[in-house]
C-alpha positions, 0 to 999 in steps of 0.5 A: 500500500502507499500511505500518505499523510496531510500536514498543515503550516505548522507541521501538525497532521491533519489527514491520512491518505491509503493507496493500493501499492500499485499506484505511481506518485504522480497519480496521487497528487490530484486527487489529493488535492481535489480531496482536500478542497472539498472536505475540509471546503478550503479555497486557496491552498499551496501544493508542496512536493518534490520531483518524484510526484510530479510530470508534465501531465501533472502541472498542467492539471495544476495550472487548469484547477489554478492550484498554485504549486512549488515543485522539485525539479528535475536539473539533469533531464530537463533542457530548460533548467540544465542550459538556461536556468543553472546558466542564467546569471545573477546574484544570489540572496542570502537566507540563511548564512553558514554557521558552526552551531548544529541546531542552526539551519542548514546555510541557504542561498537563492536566486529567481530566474524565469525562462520561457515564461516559467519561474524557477528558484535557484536554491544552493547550500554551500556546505552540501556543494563542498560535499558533493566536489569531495565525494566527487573528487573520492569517486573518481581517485577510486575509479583511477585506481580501477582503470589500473586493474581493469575493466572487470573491476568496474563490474556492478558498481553505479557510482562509476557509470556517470564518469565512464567513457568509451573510446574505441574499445577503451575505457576512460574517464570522461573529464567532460561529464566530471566538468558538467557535474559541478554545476549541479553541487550543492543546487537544487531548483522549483518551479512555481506559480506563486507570488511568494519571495524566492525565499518564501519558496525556498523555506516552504520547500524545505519544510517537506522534511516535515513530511519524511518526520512524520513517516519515520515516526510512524514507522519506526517509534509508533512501529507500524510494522510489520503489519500481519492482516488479510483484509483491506478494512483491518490494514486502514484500521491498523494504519489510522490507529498509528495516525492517531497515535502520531496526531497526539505525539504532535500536540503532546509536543506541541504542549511542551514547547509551548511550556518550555521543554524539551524531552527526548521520546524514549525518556518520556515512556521510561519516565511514564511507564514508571508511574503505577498504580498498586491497589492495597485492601485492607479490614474492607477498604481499598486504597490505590497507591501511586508510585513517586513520578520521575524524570520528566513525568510531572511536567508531561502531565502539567504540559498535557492539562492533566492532573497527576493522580493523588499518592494514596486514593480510597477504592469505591465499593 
């Protein structure tokens, strides 16, 4: 199946979407979009995806319902970006600048280019472009020393197709393709319709790890897999509960930013599966005892709006 998940600006999860495993991505998007406006009756909205769910078909289907959009585009394949719109001149805007600090964002510079009446935004990051020379620059030393042993010795391996090239039944290097892919270090461009900033864009796009955020949490902290049923019905049951799951997750940290703090996921259900409660009867009574709250316990519930047990409580009969 394919799974899909709604988020507002905020980052907070609205909806879930369950597809047959079959369905391709592009044939998602539409539909979705169709969805949203007629069930929760929304007039204006901005659609966000990345390269892999959208065609040529699919932007048209945009424009023709006035779906304003941003979308990854695809630098290598498409003729319009690779030679006019990496090669159009003009100064980049400084977003974000490059900082030492690891919870600083990641450094972002962009520059807006329209060709044949499109709009694309140039997006780049320094530090990830010094990354992809030096990856670069280790593939190809690596291929050098294969050359030397021989062909055979490049046999399955994807990371050096790119930069091979064949002349006459010999095997080289091709310093042409090598040139060619620094342009692209460190880039990235949309396309969009919108009247919003380069950088409003750019920083909208970029929200799209929210989305990644979410799938991982589902997946793996809220552990929807594997998943053992037989029915259709039992799977979107299965699948709705984790969103539920993941719906209160998010308020719940939600809440605690909002009061100022900060705990990591597995410290929280450490901290709360701590917290019993035994039952005690005695001479006709029952009294159930609370166990003493740890860690960030107490401040979880406070977060939550919800009143912590008292220590001792007497048992109706």
């Amino acid at each position: 199946m394919v799974v899909g998940v709604t988020l507002d600006n905020k980052g907070r999860p609205i909806c879930c979407e369950m597809w047959p495993g079959n369905t391709t991505d592009v044939k998602t998007l539409i539909p979705v979009a169709d969805r949203i406006r007629t069930r929760f009756n929304v007039g204006q909205f901005c659609l966000v995806a990345d390269r892999g769910m959208i065609s040529k078909d699919t932007i048209e289907k945009l424009k023709s319902k006035n779906i304003p959009y941003i979308l990854g585009a695809r630098m290598r394949k498409l003729k319009d970006i690779k030679e006019d719109v990496l090669s159009s001149k003009g100064r980049y805007r400084e977003v974000y600048p490059e900082s030492s600090i690891k919870k600083d964002p990641s450094p972002l510079k962009v520059k807006e280019v329209i060709v044949n009446a499109c709009r694309y935004i140039v997006c780049v990051n320094e530090r990830e472009a010094r990354k992809d020379a030096a990856d670069r620059k280790t593939i190809v030393e690596s291929l050098q020393e294969k050359l030397k042993i021989g062909a055979k010795a490049l046999i399955g391996n994807k990371g050096y197709r790119k930069y091979i090239k064949l002349e006459r039944g010999s095997i080289g290097i091709d310093l042409d393709k090598i040139k060619a892919e620094e342009r692209f270090d460190g880039k990235w461009v949309l396309q969009t319709n919108t009247a919003l900033s380069a950088q409003e864009a750019a920083l909208k796009y970029k929200q799209l790890w929210e989305v990644e955020y979410a799938f991982r949490d589902i997946k793996s902290i809220l552990e929807t897999r594997p998943i053992f049923h037989k029915r259709d019905e039992t799977i979107k049951g299965h699948v709705f509960c984790s969103f539920l799951a993941l719906v209160l997750r998010k308020e719940l940290f939600r809440r605690m930013e909002e009061a100022g703090h900060s705990f990591e996921w597995a410290d929280i259900k450490r901290d709360l599966k701590s917290l019993q409660e035994t039952v005690i009867e005695d001479n006709g009574s029952s009294l159930a005892i609370r166990s003493k709250y740890i860690g960030s316990c107490g401040k979880v519930f406070q977060a939550a709006g919800v009143a912590m047990p008292p220590t001792i409580r007497e048992l109706g009969i």
